[in-house]
C-alpha positions in Angstrom: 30.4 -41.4 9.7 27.3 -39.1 8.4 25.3 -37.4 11.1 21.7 -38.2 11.3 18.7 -37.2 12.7 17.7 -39.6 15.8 14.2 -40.7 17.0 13.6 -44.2 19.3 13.3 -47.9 18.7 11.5 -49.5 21.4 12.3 -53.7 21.8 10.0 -55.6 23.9 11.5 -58.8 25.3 9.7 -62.0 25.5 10.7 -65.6 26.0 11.2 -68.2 23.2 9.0 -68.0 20.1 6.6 -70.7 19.4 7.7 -70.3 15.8 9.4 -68.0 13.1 8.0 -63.9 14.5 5.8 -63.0 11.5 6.9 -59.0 10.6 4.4 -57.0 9.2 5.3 -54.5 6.3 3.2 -51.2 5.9 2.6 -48.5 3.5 1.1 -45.6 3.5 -2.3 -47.9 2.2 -1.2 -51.6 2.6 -0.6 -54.1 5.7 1.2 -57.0 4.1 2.5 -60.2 5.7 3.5 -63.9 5.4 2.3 -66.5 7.3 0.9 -70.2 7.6 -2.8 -69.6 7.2 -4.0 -72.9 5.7 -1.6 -75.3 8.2 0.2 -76.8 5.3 4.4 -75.6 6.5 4.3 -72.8 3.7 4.4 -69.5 4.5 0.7 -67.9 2.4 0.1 -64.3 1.8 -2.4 -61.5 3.4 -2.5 -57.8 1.7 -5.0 -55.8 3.7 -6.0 -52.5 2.3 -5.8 -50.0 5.1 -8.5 -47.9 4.2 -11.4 -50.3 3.0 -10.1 -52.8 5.7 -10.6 -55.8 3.0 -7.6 -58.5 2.4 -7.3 -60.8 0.4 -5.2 -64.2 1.2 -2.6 -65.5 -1.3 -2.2 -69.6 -0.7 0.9 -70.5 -1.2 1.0 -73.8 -4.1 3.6 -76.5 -3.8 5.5 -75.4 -7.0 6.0 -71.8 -5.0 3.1 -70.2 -7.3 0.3 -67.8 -5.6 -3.1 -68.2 -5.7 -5.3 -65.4 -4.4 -9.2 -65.8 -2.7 -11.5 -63.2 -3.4 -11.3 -60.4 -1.6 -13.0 -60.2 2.1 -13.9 -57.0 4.5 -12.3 -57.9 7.7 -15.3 -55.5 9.4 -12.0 -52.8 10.3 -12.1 -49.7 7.6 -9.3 -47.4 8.2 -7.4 -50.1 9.9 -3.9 -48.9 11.6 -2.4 -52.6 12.7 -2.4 -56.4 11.6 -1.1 -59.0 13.5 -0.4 -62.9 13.0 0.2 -65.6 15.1 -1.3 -68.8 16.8 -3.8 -67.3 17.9 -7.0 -69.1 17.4 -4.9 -72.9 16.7 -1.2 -73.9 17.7 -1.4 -75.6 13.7 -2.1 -72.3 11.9 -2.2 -68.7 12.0 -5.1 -66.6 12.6 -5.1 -62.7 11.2 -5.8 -60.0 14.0 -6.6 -56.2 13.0 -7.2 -53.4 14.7 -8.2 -49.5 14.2 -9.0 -46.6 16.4 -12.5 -45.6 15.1 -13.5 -49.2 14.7 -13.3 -49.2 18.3 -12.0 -52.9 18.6 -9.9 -55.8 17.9 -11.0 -58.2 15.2 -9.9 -61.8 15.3 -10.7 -63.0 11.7 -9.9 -66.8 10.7 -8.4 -67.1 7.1 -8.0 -71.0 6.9 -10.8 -71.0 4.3 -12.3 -69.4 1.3 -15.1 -68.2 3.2 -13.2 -65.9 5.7 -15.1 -64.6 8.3 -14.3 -62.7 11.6 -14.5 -64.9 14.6 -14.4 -62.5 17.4 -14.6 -58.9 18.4 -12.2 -57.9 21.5 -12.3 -54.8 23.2 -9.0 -54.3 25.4 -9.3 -50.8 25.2 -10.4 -47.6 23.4 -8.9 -46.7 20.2 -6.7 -49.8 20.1 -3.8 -48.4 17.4 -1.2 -50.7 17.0 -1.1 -54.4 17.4 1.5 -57.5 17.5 1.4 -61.0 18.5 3.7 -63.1 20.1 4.0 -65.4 23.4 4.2 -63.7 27.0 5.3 -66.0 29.7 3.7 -66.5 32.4 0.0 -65.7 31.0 -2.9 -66.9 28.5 -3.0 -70.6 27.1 0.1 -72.9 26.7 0.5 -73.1 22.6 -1.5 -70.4 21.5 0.2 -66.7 21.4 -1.0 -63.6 23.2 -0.6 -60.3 22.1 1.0 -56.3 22.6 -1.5 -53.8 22.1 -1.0 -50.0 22.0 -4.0 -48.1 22.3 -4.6 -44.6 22.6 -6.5 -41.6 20.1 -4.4 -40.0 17.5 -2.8 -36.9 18.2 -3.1 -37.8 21.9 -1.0 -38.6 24.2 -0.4 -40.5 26.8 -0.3 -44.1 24.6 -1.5 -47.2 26.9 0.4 -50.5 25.9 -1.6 -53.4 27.4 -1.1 -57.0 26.9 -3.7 -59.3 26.4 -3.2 -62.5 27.5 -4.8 -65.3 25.0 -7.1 -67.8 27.5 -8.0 -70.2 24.4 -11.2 -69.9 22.6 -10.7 -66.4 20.8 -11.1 -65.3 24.6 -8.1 -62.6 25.6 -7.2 -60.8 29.1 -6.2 -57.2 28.9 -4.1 -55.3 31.2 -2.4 -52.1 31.3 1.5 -52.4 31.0 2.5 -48.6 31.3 2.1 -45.7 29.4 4.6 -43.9 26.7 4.3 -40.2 26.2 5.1 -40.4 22.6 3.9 -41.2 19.1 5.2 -45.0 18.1 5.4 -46.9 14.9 6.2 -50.4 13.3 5.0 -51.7 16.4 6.2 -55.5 15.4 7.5 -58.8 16.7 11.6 -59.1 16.2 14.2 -61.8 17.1 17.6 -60.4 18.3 19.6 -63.4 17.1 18.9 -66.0 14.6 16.3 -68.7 16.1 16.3 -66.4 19.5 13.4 -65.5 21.6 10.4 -63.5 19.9 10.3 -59.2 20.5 8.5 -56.5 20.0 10.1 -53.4 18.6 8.9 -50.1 17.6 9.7 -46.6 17.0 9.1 -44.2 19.1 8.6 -40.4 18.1 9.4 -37.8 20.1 11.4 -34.5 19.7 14.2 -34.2 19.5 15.5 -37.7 20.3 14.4 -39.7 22.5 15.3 -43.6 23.8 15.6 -46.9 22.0 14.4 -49.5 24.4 13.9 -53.1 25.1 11.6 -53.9 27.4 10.8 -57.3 28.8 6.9 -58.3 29.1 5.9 -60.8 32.3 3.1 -61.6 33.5 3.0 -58.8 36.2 5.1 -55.9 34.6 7.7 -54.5 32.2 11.6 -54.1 32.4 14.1 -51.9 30.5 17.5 -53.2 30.0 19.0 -51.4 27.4 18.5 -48.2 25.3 19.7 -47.0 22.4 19.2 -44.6 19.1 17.5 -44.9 16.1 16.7 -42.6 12.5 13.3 -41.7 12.8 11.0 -43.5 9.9 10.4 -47.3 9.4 12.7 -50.7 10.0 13.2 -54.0 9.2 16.1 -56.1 10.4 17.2 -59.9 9.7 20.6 -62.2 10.3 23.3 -62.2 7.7 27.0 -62.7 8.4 26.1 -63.3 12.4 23.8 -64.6 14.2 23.1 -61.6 15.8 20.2 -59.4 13.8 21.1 -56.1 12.2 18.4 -53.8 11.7 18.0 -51.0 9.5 16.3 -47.5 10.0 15.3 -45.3 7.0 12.7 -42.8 6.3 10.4 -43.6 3.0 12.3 -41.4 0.2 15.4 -40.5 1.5 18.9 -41.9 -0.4 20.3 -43.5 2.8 19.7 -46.3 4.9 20.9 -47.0 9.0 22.8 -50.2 10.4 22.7 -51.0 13.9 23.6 -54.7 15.1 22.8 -56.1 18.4 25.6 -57.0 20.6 25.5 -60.4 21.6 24.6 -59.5 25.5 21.3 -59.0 23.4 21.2 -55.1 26.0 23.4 -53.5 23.6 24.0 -52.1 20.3 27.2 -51.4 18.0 27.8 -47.7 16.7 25.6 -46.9 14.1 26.8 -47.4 10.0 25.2 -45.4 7.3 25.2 -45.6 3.5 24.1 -44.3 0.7 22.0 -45.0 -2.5 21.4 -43.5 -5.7 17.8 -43.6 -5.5 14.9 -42.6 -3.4 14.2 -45.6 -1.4 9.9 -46.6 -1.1 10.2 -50.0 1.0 13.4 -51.9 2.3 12.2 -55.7 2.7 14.2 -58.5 4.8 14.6 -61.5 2.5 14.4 -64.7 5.4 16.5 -67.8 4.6 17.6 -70.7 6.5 21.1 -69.8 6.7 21.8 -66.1 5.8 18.8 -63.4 5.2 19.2 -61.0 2.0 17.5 -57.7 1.9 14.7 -56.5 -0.9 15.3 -52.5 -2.1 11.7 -50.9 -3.6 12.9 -47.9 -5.2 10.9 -44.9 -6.0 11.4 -45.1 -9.4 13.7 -48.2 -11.4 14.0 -51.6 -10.7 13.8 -53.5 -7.6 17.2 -54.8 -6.8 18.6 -57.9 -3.7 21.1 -57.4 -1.9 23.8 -59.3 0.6 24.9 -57.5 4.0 27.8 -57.6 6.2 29.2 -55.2 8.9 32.3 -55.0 6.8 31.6 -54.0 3.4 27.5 -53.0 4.2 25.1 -53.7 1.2 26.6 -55.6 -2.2 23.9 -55.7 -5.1 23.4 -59.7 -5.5 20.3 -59.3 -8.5 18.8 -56.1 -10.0 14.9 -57.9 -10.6 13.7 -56.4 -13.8 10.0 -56.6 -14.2 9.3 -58.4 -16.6 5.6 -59.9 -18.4 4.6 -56.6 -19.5 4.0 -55.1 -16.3 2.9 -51.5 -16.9 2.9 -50.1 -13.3 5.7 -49.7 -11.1 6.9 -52.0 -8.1 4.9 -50.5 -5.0 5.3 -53.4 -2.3 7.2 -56.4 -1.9 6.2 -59.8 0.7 9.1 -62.2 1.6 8.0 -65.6 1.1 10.0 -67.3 4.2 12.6 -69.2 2.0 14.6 -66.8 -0.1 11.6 -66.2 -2.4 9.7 -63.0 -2.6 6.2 -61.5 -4.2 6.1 -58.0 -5.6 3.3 -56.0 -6.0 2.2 -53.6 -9.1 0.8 -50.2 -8.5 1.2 -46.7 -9.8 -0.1 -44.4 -7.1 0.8 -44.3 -3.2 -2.6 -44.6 -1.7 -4.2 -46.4 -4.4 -4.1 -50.5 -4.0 -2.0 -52.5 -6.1 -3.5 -54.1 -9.3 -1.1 -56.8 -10.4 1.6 -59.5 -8.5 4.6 -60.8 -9.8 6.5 -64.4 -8.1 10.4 -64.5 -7.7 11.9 -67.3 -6.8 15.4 -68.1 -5.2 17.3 -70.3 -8.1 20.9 -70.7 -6.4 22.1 -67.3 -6.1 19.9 -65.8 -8.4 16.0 -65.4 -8.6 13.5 -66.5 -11.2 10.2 -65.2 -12.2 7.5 -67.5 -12.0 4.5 -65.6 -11.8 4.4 -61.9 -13.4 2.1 -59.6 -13.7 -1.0 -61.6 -12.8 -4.0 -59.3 -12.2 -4.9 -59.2 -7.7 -8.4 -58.7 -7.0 -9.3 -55.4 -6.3 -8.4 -54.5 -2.6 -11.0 -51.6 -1.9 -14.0 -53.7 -3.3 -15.7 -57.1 -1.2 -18.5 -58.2 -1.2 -20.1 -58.0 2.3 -18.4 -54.7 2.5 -20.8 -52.9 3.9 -22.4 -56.2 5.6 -24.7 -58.9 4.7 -26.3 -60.0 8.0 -27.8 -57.4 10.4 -29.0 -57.2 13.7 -31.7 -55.3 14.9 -33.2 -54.4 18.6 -36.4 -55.4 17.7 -37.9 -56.8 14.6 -37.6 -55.8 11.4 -40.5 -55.0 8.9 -42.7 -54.8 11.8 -41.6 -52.7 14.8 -40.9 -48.8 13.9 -37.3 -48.1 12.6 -35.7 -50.8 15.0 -32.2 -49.2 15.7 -29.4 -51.6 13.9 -26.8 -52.7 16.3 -24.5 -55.5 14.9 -23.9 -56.3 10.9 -21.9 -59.8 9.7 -20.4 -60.6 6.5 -20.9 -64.2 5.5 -20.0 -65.1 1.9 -21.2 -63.4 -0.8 -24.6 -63.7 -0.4 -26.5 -64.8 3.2 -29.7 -66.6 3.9 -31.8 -69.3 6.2 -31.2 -67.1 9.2 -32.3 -68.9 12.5 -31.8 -66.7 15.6 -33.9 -69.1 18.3 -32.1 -71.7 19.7 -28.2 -72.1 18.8 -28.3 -69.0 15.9 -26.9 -69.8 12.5 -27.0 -68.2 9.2 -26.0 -69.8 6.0 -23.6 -68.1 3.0 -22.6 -68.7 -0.3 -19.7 -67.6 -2.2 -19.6 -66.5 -5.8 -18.1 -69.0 -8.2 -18.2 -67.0 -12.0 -20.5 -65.9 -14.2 -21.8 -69.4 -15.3 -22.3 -70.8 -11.9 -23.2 -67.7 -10.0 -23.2 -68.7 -6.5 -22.3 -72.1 -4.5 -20.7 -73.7 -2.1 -23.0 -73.3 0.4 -22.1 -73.5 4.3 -23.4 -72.4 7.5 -22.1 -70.2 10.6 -22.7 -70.2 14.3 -23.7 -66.6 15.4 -21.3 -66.7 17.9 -21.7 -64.1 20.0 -24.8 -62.7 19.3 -24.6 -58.5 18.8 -25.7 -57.2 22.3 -29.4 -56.3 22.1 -30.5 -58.2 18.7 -33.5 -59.6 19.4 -34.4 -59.6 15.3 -32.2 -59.8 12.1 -32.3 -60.0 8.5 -30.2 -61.5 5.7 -29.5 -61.0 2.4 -32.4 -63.3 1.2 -35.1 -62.5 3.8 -37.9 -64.6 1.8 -37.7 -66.4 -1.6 -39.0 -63.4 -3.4 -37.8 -60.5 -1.3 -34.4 -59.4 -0.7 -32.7 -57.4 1.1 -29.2 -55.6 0.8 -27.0 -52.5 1.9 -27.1 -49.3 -0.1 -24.1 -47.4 2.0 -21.4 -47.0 -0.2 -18.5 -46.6 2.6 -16.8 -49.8 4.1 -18.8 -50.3 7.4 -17.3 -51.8 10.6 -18.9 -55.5 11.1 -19.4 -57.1 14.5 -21.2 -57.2 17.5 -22.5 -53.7 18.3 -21.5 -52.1 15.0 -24.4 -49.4 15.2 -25.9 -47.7 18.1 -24.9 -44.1 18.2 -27.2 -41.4 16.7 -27.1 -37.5 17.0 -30.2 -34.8 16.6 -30.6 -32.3 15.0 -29.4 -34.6 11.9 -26.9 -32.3 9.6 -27.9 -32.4 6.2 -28.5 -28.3 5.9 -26.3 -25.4 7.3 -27.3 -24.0 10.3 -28.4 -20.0 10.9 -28.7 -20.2 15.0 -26.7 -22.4 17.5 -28.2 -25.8 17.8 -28.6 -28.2 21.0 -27.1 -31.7 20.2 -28.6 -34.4 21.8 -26.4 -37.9 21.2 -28.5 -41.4 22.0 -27.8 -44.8 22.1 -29.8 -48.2 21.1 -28.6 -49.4 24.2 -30.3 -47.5 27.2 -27.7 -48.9 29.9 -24.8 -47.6 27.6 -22.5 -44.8 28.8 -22.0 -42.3 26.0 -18.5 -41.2 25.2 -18.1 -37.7 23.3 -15.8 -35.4 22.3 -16.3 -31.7 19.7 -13.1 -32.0 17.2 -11.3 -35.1 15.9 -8.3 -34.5 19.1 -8.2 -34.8 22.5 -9.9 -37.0 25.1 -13.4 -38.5 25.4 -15.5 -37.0 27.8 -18.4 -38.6 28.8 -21.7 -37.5 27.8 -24.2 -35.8 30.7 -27.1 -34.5 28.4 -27.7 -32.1 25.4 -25.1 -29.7 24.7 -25.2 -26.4 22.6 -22.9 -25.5 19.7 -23.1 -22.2 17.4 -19.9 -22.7 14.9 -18.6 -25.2 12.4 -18.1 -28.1 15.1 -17.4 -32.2 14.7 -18.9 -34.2 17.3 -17.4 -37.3 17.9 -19.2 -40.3 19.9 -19.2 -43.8 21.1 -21.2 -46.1 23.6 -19.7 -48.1 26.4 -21.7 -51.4 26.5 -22.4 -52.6 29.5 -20.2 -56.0 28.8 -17.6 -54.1 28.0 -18.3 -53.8 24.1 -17.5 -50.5 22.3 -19.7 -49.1 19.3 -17.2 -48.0 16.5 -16.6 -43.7 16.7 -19.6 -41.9 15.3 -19.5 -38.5 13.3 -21.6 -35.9 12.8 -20.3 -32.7 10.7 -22.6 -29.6 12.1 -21.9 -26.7 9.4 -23.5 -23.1 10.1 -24.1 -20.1 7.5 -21.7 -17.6 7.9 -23.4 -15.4 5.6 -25.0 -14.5 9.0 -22.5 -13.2 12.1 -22.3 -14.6 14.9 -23.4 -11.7 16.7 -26.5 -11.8 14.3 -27.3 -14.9 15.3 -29.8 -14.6 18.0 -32.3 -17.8 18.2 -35.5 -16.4 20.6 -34.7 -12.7 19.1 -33.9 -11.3 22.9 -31.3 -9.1 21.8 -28.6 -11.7 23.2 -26.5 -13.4 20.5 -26.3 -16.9 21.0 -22.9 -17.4 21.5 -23.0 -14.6 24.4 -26.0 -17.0 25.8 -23.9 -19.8 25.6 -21.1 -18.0 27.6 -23.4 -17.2 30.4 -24.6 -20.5 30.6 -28.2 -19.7 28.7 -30.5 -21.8 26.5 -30.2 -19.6 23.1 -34.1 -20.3 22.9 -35.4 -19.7 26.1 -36.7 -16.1 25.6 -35.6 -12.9 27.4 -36.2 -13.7 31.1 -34.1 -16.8 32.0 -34.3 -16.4 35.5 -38.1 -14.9 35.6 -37.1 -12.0 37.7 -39.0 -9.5 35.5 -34.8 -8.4 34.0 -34.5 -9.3 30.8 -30.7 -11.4 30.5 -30.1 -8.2 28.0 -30.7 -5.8 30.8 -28.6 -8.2 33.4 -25.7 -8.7 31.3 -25.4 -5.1 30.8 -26.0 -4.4 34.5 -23.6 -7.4 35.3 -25.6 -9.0 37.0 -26.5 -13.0 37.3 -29.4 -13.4 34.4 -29.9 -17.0 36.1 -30.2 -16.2 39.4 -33.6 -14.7 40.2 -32.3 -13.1 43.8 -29.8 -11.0 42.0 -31.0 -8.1 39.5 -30.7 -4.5 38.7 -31.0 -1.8 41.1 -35.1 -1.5 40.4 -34.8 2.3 41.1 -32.5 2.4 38.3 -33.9 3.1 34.3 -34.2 -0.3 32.5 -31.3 -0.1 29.5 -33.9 -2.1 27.5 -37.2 -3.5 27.0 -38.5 0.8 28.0 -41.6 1.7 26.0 -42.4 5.7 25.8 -44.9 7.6 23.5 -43.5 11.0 22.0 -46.1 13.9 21.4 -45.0 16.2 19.0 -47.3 19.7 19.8 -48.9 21.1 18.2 -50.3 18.0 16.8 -51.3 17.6 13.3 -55.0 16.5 12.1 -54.8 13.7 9.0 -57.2 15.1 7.2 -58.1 11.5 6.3 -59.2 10.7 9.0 -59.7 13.2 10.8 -58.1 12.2 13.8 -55.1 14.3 15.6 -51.2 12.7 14.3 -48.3 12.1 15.6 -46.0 12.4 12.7 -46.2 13.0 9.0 -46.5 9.3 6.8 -43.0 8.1 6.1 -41.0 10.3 8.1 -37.6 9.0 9.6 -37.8 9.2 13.5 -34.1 9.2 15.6 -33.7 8.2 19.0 -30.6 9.6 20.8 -29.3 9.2 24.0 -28.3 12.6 26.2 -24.9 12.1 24.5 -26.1 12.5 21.0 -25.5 8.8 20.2 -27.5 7.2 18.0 -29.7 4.4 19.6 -32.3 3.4 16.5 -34.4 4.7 13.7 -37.2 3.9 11.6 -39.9 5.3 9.8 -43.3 6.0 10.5 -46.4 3.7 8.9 -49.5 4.8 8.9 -51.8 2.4 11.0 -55.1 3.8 12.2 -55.9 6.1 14.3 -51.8 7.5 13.9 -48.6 7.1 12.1 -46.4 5.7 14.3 -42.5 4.6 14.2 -41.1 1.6 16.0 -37.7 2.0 17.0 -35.4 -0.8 18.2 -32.8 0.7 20.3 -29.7 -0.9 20.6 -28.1 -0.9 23.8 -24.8 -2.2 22.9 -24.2 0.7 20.5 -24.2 3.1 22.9 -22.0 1.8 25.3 
C-alpha cells in the first residue's frame, strides 16, 4: 500500500432524502451540476461561471439531446458555492448560490427562460460554502433546507449554520458549531445506494486532521465516526455494493484514493490506492440505476469510463475520443443521472468552456449524440451588471440619489410601477430578426430596503437608460450603499482620514484595512498614511447585508514617510498617528503653548494640556533669536547697517558642534537675513 499525505473528510448525517442528493462538481472557474429544473423526471444541466456568477441552464430533451438558455447573472460574481434541491417546490429544483463578498445567499428560480433570482437570504456574513438537503425536525415538510458554512477567507474560526427552509423562499438560520479549519467540497452524499442524504466535506488542516460524520437535528450536531482522507477533491458513488466508495485525489497528481463505507455506515475500510498514467483534471461519478461508473478528465488525452470494484479497483470500460472536430481539450464533465454524461470544451483553466459534447449510454458502450456544439458564453449576460435599479429617492430629480438595490429582468426592462403591488416588465432577446419578445412581468418582491424611486432600462419611450460598469455587479435588495472619502483615483503624498458612509442612516458599518482578518465595526473617521485596502459593509437594520466594498488608497513613495508631514509641524504623520494626533491639526494639539514637536521630544503627553515641559527649561523648537555680527557692515545701497553679506551661507550649531540647519542669506530691506530651520531630531 503507498503512503499518502492525509487531510479530513467531514460527513454530515441527515435522515432520508426526499430524492436522488444532487453533487456539485467544481473547478477552479466552474460550479456544474444536474438536476430537475423544469419538473419533467430528467435530470437538466446548470454551468455557473464562478467569477462572472452567470449560468446558463441546459434542458434536458426527450431523445437525451441538450439544449442551452441564454446565459443569466445569478446577481453572485465571484461565487464560491451552488446548491440544488427542493427548495422553492417539492416538483422541481431551485438553484441556490452563494459568495463571501456578495454578502448573501441567492435563491434563483431556473424553471423558465426568463430566470430571475427570487430571494436574497442573509444567514450570515461571508456565507462560503453551501449544500442542500432535508434536516429533520426543522423547516417545511417537502421542501429541503440547507448546510451553510460561512466564514471570511483566510480566517478562521468557520461557522456551519443550518437554515431551516419555512416555505415561501423564507429560511431560519442557526449556528451549529464552529470548525477551526479550512473545508472544501462541502456537498450532499449517500452512504449506501438509495440511503439517507449527507453532507461531506474536506477539511484542511495541518498535518492531518479528522474525517467526520456528523449528524444534523434540529437542536444540535453529533460525531459518530472519524476517519482519514488525501487532501484535494472527492466524489464517490455505488458499484459492486451497496455501500458507496469514495475517492480522494488532488487535481494533477497520477493517483487516485479508495475508501468504502462499512455497512454500520460509522466506519470505513483501509484505504486502497492506484495509479494512472496521466495527470488527472476531474474524476466524475457516472450514476446508474444499478451500478455507478466513474468519468476520468485527464490533463491532456482522451477522456476515458471506467468500472470499480474493491477487488480489482478501476478497469477501463470506454476511452471517449472527441470526436466532431472539437479543437479544444475536455475541461469538465456533468453526469446526466442515467449512465449518460456531457463534456465540456475548453483550452485554459480559468477561462469558461466554449463548446459541449453529449454521450450517451448504448449497452456497455457510449454514443455521441451531440459534439461540439458551441455553449453560450459564460462570463457575458445580459443584465450583468443589472437592468432595474433602486434608488433612495428619485431619480432625475433629487441630487445623486444613493443606489441601493439593482434587478436583472430579461434582456431588456420596462413599465416599472413601484406604487401599489410593484412590478416591472422584461423581455428577452429572440435573434437578430425579431430582436426582442416574449414579454412578461415580475412582482418586486421584496422591495430593496430604502427605494423609494427606481428606473428601468426603458425609463420613457424616447429615453433610455442603461449600466456602463463593465464588472459583473451583485443584484438584489441592498446591492449598493457603502461609499468611502477621500475617493482614490490619485496617489496620495500625506496620510489621509477615511470616512466610510452608508445610504442607510440606521445601518451599522462593518470595516476592516487588508483583505484578512475580522470585521470590526466602524466608530468614525480613521487615518491611514501607507498603501492600505479598506474593506466595508453595512448591517441593515432587517438583517440585510450590502455586498463587501473596496477602496484601494495608494500613496507616493517618491516621498518618505518621514517627509510626509500634512500641517508642516515638524511631526511626520505617521509619528502623529502613533500618538494618537490628527496629521492636520497644526503644532499645538493640546493648546498648552508646547508645540507636540517640543512634547514628543520632552516625552511628554502633546494631548493633554495639564502635562508639558518643564517651562524653566529652553524650548528644543519653535526658539526665535537675532545674531549681530559687530562690527556691523553698512550696504552701501541703502545705506542702512547689515547683518550679513548677500548670499552668504549661515550655520547653526549646537554647543556640541552638531549641525542643526543652514541657509543662505536674501536680501530683504532694511537687512540680509538667513532663515534657518533647525532640526531637532538631528541632533539628538
Amino acid at each position: 500500500m503507498k503512503t499518502t499525505f492525509f487531510t479530513a473528510l467531514t460527513l454530515l448525517l441527515t435522515h432520508a432524502a426526499l430524492h436522488a442528493a444532487a453533487f456539485v462538481n467544481e473547478t477552479p472557474d466552474l460550479l456544474t451540476t444536474a438536476a430537475d429544473f423544469d419538473g419533467d423526471g430528467d435530470l437538466d444541466i446548470a454551468v455557473l461561471h464562478r467569477t462572472s456568477g452567470v449560468v446558463s441552464i441546459g434542458i434536458r430533451q426527450a431523445n437525451g439531446t441538450v439544449i442551452f438558455r441564454s446565459p443569466v447573472s445569478t446577481g453572485v460574481p465571484d461565487a464560491s458555492a451552488m446548491a440544488v434541491g427542493r427548495l422553492l417546490s417539492t416538483t422541481r429544483d431551485t438553484l441556490a448560490i452563494a459568495g463571501p463578498d456578495a454578502n448573501r445567499v441567492q435563491i434563483v428560480n431556473a424553471a423558465d427562460d426568463a430566470l430571475q433570482f427570487i430571494l436574497s437570504s442573509y444567514p450570515a456574513a461571508a456565507p462560503r460554502l453551501l449544500a442542500a438537503l432535508d434536516i429533520p425536525g426543522v423547516g417545511s415538510s417537502g421542501l429541503e433546507d440547507m448546510m451553510l458554512a460561512a466564514g471570511w477567507p483566510g480566517t478562521l474560526p468557520i461557522e456551519s449554520r443550518r437554515m431551516a427552509n419555512n416555505g415561501f423562499g423564507s429560511f431560519a438560520a442557526s449556528s451549529t458549531g464552529f470548525i477551526n479549519a479550512e473545508i472544501r467540497g462541502w456537498n450532499p452524499v449517500t452512504l449506501t445506494r438509495g440511503g439517507p442524504v449527507r453532507l461531506g466535506f474536506m477539511e484542511e488542516t495541518q498535518p492531518d486532521t479528522l474525517f467526520r460524520i456528523a449528524e444534523p437535528t434540529a437542536v444540535s450536531l453529533t460525531y459518530p465516526a472519524t476517519t482519514q482522507a488525501p487532501t484535494g477533491s472527492f466524489t464517490y458513488g455505488q458499484f459492486d455494493v451497496a455501500e458507496s466508495d469514495f475517492f480522494f485525489f488532488t487535481p494533477a497528481s497520477l493517483s487516485v484514493t479508495a475508501r468504502r463505507m462499512q455497512p454500520s455506515g460509522t466506519a470505513f475500510y483501509a484505504p486502497l490506492v492506484f495509479d494512472f498514467p496521466f495527470p488527472i483534471r476531474q474524476l466524475v461519478t457516472l450514476p446508474d440505476a444499478v451500478r455507478d461508473r466513474v468519468l476520468i478528465i485527464p490533463y491532456s488525452g482522451n477522456p476515458a469510463v471506467y468500472d470499480y470494484d474493491g477487488a480489482t479497483g478501476f478497469t477501463l470500460v470506454e476511452e471517449i475520443t472527441l470526436l466532431g472536430g472539437a479543437p479544444e481539450e475536455a475541461s469538465a464533465a456533468i453526469a446526466l443521472g442515467d449512465g449518460s454524461f456531457m463534456i465540456l470544451h475548453g483550452d485554459s483553466t480559468f477561462e469558461p468552456p466554449t463548446a459541449f459534447s453529449v454521450y450517451q449510454k448504448d449497452g456497455a458502450g457510449y454514443t455521441g449524440i451531440q459534439e461540439n456544439i458551441d455553449l453560450p458564453k459564460l462570463d457575458e449576460a445580459p443584465g450583468i451588471n443589472g437592468n432595474v435599479f433602486f434608488f433612495a429617492g428619485t431619480p432625475m430629480r433629487d441630487d445623486n440619489p444613493p443606489l441601493v438595490g439593482m434587478w436583472s429582468v430579461g434582456d431588456w426592462s420596462s413599465n416599472l410601477t413601484l406604487g401599489g403591488s410593484p412590478q416591472v416588465s422584461g423581455e428577452l432577446y429572440q435573434n437578430a430578426t425579431t430582436g426582442l419578445g416574449g414579454l412578461f412581468n415580475r412582482a418586486i418582491v421584496p422591495l430593496p430596503s430604502g427605494a423609494t424611486g427606481a428606473l428601468a432600462n426603458q425609463f420613457m419611450p424616447d429615453i433610455s437608460v442603461s449600466n456602463l460598469h463593465d464588472t459583473p455587479a451583485v443584484l438584489g435588495n441592498t446591492s449598493a450603499g457603502i461609499s468611502f472619502s477621500p475617493e482614490t483615483a490619485t496617489k496620495h503624498r500625506k496620510a489621509v482620514q477615511v470616512v466610510i458612509s452608508s445610504s442607510d442612516p440606521a445601518a451599522s458599518i462593518l470595516f476592516r484595512k487588508s483583505n484578512s482578518g475580522a470585521f470590526d465595526l466602524y466608530a468614525g473617521p480613521f487615518w491611514i498614511f501607507t498603501d492600505t485596502t479598506v474593506e466595508a459593509y453595512a448591517q441593515l437594520p432587517g438583517g440585510a447585508r450590502t455586498p463587501v466594498a473596496r477602496a484601494n488608497y495608494v500613496f507616493d513613495f517618491t516621498v518618505q514617510p518621514k517627509d510626509q508631514d500634512s500641517d508642516g509641524d515638524g511631526v511626520p504623520d505617521f509619528v502623529e498617528r502613533g500618538y494618537g494626533l490628527d496629521p492636520t491639526a497644526g503644532p499645538d494639539s493640546d493648546g498648552d503653548g508646547f508645540s507636540d514637536l517640543d512634547e514628543i521630544l520632552a516625552e511628554t503627553s502633546p494631548t493633554n494640556p495639564n502635562e508639558h515641559p518643564d517651562p524653566d527649561a529652553r524650548p528644543a523648537t519653535a526658539a526665535q533669536m537675532t545674531v549681530n555680527v559687530t562690527p556691523l557692515p553698512l550696504d552701501g545701497t541703502t545705506n542702512l547697517p547689515a547683518y550679513a553679506q548677500q548670499n552668504v551661507t549661515v550655520e547653526v550649531h549646537d554647543v556640541g558642534g552638531v549641525l542643526l540647519g543652514a541657509a543662505d542669506t536674501s536680501a530683504p530691506s532694511p537687512a540680509s537675513v538667513a532663515s534657518i530651520t533647525v532640526d531637532p531630531i538631528e541632533a539628538q
